[in-house]
PDB file of N, CA, C and O in Angstrom, chain B, residues numbered from 101:
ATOM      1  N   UNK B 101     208.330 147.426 148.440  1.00  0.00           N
ATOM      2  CA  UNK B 101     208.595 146.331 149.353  1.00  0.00           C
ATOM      3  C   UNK B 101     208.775 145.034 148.555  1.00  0.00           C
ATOM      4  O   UNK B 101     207.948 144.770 147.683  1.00  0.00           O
ATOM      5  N   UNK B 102     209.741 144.258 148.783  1.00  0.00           N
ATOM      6  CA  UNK B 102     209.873 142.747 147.898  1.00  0.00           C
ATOM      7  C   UNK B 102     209.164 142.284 148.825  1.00  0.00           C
ATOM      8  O   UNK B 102     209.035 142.568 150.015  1.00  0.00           O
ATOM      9  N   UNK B 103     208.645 141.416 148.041  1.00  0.00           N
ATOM     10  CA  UNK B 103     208.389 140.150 149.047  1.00  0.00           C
ATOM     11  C   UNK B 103     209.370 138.391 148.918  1.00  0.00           C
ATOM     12  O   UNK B 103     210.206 138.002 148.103  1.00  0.00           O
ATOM     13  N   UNK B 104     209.032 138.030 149.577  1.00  0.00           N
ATOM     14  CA  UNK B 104     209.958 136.597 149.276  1.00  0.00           C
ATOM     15  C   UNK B 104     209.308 135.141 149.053  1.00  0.00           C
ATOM     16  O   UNK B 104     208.666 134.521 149.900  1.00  0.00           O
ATOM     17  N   UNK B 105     209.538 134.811 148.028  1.00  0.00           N
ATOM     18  CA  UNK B 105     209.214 134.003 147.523  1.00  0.00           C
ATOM     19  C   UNK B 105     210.018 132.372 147.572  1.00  0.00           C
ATOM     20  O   UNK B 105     211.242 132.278 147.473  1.00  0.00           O
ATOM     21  N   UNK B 106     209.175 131.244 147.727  1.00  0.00           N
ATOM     22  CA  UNK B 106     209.822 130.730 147.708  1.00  0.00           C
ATOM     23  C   UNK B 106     210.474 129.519 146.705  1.00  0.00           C
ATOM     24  O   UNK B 106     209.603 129.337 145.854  1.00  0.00           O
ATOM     25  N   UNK B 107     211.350 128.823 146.491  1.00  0.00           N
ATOM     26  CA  UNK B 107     211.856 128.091 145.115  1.00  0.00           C
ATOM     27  C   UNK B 107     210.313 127.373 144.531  1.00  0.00           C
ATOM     28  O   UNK B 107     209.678 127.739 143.542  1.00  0.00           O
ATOM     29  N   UNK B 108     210.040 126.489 145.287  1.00  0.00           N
ATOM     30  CA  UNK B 108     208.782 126.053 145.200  1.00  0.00           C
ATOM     31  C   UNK B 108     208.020 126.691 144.095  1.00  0.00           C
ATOM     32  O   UNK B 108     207.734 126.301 142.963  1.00  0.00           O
ATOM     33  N   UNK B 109     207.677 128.215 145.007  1.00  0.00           N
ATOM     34  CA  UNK B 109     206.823 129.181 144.329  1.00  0.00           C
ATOM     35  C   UNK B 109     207.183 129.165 143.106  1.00  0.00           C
ATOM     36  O   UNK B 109     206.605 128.599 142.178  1.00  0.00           O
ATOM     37  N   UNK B 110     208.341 129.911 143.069  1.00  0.00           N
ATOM     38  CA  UNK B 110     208.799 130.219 141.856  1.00  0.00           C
ATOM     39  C   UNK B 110     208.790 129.200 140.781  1.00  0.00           C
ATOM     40  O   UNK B 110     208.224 129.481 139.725  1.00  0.00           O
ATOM     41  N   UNK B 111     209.521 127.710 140.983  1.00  0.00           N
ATOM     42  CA  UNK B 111     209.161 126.997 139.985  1.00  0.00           C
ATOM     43  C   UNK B 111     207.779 126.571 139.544  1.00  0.00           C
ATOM     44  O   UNK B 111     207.626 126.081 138.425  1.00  0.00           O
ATOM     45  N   UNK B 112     206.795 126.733 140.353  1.00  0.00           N
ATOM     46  CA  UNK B 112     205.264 126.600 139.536  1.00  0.00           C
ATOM     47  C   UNK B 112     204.989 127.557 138.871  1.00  0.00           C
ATOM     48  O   UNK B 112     204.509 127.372 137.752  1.00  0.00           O
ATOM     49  N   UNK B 113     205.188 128.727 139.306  1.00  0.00           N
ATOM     50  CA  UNK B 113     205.127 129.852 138.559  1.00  0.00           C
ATOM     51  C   UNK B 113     205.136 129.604 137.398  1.00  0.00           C
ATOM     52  O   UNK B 113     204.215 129.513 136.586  1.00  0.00           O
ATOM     53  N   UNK B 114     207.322 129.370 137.206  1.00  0.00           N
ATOM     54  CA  UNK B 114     207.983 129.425 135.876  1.00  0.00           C
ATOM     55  C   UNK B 114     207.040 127.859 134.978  1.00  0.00           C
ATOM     56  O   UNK B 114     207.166 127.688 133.766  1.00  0.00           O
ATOM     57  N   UNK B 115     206.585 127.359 135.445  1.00  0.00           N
ATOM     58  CA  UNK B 115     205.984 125.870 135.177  1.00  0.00           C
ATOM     59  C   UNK B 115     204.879 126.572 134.314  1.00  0.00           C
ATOM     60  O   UNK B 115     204.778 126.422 133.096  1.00  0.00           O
ATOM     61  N   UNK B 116     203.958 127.457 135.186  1.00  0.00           N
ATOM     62  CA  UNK B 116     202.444 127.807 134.174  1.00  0.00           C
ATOM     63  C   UNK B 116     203.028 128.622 133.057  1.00  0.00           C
ATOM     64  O   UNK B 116     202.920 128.318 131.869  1.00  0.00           O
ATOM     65  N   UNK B 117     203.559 129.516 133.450  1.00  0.00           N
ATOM     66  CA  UNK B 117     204.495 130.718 132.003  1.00  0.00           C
ATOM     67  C   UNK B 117     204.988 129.414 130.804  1.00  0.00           C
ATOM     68  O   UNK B 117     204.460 129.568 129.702  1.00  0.00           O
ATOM     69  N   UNK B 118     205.582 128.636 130.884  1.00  0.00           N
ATOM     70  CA  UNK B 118     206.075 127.823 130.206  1.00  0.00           C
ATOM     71  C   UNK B 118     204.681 126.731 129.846  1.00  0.00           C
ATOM     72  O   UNK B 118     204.860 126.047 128.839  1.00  0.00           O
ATOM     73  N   UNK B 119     203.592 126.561 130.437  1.00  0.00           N
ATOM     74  CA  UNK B 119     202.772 125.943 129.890  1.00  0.00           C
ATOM     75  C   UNK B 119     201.550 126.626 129.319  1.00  0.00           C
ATOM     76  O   UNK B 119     200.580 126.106 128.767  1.00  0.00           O
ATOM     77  N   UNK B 120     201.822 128.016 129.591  1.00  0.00           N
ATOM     78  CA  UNK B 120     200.936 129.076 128.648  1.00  0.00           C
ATOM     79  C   UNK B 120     201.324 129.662 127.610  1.00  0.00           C
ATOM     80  O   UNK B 120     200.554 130.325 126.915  1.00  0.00           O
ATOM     81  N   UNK B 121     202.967 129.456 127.267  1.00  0.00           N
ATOM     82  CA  UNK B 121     203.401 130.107 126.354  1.00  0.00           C
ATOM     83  C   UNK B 121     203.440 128.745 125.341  1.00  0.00           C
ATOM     84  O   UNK B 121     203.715 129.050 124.181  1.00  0.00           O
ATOM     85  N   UNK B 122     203.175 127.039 125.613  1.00  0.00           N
ATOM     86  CA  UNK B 122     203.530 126.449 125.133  1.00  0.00           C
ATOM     87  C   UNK B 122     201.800 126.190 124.528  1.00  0.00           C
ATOM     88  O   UNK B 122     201.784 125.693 123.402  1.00  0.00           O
ATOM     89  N   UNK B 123     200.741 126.399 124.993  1.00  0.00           N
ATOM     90  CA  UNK B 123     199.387 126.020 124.126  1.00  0.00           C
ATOM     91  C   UNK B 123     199.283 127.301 123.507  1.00  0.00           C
ATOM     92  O   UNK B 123     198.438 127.487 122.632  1.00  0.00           O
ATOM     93  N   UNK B 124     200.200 128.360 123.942  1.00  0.00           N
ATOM     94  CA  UNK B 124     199.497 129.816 123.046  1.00  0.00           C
ATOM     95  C   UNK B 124     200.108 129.125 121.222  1.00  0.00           C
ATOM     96  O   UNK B 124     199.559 129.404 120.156  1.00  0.00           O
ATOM     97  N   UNK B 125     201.225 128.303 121.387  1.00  0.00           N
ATOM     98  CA  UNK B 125     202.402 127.850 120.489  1.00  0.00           C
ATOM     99  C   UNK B 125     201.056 127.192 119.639  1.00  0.00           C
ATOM    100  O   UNK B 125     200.577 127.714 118.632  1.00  0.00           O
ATOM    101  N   UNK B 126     200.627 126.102 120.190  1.00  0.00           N
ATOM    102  CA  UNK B 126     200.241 124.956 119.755  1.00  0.00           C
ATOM    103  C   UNK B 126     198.454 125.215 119.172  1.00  0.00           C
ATOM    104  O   UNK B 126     197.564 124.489 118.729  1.00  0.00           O
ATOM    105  N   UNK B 127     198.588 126.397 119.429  1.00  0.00           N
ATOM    106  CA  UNK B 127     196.981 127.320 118.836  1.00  0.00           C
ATOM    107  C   UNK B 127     197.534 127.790 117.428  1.00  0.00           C
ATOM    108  O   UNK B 127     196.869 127.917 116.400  1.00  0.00           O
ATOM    109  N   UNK B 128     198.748 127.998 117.576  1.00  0.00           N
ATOM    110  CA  UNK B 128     199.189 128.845 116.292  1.00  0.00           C
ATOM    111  C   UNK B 128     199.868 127.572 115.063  1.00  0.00           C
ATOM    112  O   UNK B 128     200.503 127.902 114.062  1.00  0.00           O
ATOM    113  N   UNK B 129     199.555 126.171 115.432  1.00  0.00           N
ATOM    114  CA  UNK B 129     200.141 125.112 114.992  1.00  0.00           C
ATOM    115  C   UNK B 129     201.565 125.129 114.624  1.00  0.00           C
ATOM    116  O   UNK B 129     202.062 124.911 113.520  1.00  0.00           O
ATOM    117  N   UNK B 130     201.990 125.349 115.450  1.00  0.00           N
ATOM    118  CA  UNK B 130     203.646 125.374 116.053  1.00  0.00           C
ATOM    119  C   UNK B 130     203.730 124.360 116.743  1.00  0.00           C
ATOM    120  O   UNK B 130     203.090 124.347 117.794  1.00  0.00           O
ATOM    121  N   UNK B 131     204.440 123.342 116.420  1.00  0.00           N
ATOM    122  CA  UNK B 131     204.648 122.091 117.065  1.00  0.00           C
ATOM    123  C   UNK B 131     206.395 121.213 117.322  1.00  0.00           C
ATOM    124  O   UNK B 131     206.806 120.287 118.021  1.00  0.00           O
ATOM    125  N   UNK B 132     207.094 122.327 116.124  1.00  0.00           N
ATOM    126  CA  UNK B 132     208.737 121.648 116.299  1.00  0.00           C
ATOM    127  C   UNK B 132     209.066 123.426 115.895  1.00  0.00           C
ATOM    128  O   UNK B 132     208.397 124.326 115.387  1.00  0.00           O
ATOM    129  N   UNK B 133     210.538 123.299 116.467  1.00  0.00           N
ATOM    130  CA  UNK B 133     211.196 124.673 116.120  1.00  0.00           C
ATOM    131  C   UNK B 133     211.904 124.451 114.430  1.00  0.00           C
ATOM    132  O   UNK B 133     211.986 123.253 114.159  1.00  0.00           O
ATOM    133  N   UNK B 134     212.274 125.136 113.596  1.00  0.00           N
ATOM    134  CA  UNK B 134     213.195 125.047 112.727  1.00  0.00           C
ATOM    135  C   UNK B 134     213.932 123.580 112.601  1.00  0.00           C
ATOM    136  O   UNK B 134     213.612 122.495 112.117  1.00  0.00           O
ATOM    137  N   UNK B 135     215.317 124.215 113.426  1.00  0.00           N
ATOM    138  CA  UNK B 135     215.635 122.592 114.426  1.00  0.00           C
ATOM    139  C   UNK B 135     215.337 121.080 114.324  1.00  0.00           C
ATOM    140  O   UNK B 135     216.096 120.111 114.323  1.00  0.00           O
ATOM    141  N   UNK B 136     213.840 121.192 114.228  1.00  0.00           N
ATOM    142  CA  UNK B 136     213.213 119.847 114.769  1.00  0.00           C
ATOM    143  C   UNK B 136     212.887 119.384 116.174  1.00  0.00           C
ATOM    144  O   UNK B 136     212.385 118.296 116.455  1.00  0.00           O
ATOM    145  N   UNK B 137     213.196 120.239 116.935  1.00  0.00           N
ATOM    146  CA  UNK B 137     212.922 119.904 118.172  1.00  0.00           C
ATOM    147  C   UNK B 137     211.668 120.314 118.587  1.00  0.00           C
ATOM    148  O   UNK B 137     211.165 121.337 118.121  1.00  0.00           O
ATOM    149  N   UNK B 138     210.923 119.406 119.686  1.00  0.00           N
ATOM    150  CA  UNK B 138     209.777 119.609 120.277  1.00  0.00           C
ATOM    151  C   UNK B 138     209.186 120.774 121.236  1.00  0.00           C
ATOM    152  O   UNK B 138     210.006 121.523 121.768  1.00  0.00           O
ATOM    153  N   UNK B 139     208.342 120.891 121.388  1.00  0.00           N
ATOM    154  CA  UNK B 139     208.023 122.064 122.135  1.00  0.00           C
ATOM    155  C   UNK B 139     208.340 121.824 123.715  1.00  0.00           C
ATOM    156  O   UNK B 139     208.443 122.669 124.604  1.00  0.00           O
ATOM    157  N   UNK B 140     208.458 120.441 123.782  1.00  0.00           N
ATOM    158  CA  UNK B 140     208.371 120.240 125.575  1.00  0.00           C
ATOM    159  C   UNK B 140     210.200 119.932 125.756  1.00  0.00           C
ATOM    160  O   UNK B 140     210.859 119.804 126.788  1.00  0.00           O
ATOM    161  N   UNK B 141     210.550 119.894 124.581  1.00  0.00           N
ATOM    162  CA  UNK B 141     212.171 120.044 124.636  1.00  0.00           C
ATOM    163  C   UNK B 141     212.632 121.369 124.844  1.00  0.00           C
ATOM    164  O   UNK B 141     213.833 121.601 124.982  1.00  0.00           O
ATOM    165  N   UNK B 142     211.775 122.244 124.876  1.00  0.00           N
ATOM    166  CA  UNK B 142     212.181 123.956 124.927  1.00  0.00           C
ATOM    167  C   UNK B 142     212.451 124.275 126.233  1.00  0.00           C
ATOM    168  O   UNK B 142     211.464 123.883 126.855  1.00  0.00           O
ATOM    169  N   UNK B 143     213.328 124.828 127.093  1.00  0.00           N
ATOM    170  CA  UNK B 143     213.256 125.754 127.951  1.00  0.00           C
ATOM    171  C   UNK B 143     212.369 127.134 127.682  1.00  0.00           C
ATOM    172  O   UNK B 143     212.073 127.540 126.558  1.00  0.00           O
ATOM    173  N   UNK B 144     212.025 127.733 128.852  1.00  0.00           N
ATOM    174  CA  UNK B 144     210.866 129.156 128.842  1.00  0.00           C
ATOM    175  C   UNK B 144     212.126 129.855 128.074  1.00  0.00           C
ATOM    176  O   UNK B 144     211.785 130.378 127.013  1.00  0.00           O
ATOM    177  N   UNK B 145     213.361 129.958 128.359  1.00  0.00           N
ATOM    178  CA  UNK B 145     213.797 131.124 127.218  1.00  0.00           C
ATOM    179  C   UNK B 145     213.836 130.778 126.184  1.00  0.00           C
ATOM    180  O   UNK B 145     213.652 131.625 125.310  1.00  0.00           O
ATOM    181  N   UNK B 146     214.116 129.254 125.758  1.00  0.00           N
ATOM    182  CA  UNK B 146     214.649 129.248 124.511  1.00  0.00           C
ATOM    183  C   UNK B 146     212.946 129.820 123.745  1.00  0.00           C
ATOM    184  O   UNK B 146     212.842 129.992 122.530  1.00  0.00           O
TER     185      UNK B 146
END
């Protein structure tokens, strides 16, 4: 059964994933990519 979700939902969701994948970063002292760019400059895929 899906259930339905709504945009809302979903963007807090995608909000905590992206702010759990970003202190798991910042534990591992990861703070710029290669790049130079910031961590809060990242999209969840990039």
């Amino acid at each position: 059964m899906i259930s339905s979700v709504s945009t809302i939902q979903l963007n807090k969701l995608i909000e905590l994933q992206r702010g759990y994948f970003k202190s798991e970063l910042l534990k591992m002292n990861y703070f710029r990519t290669p790049e130079g760019r910031q961590l809060y400059e990242l999209s969840l895929s990039e």
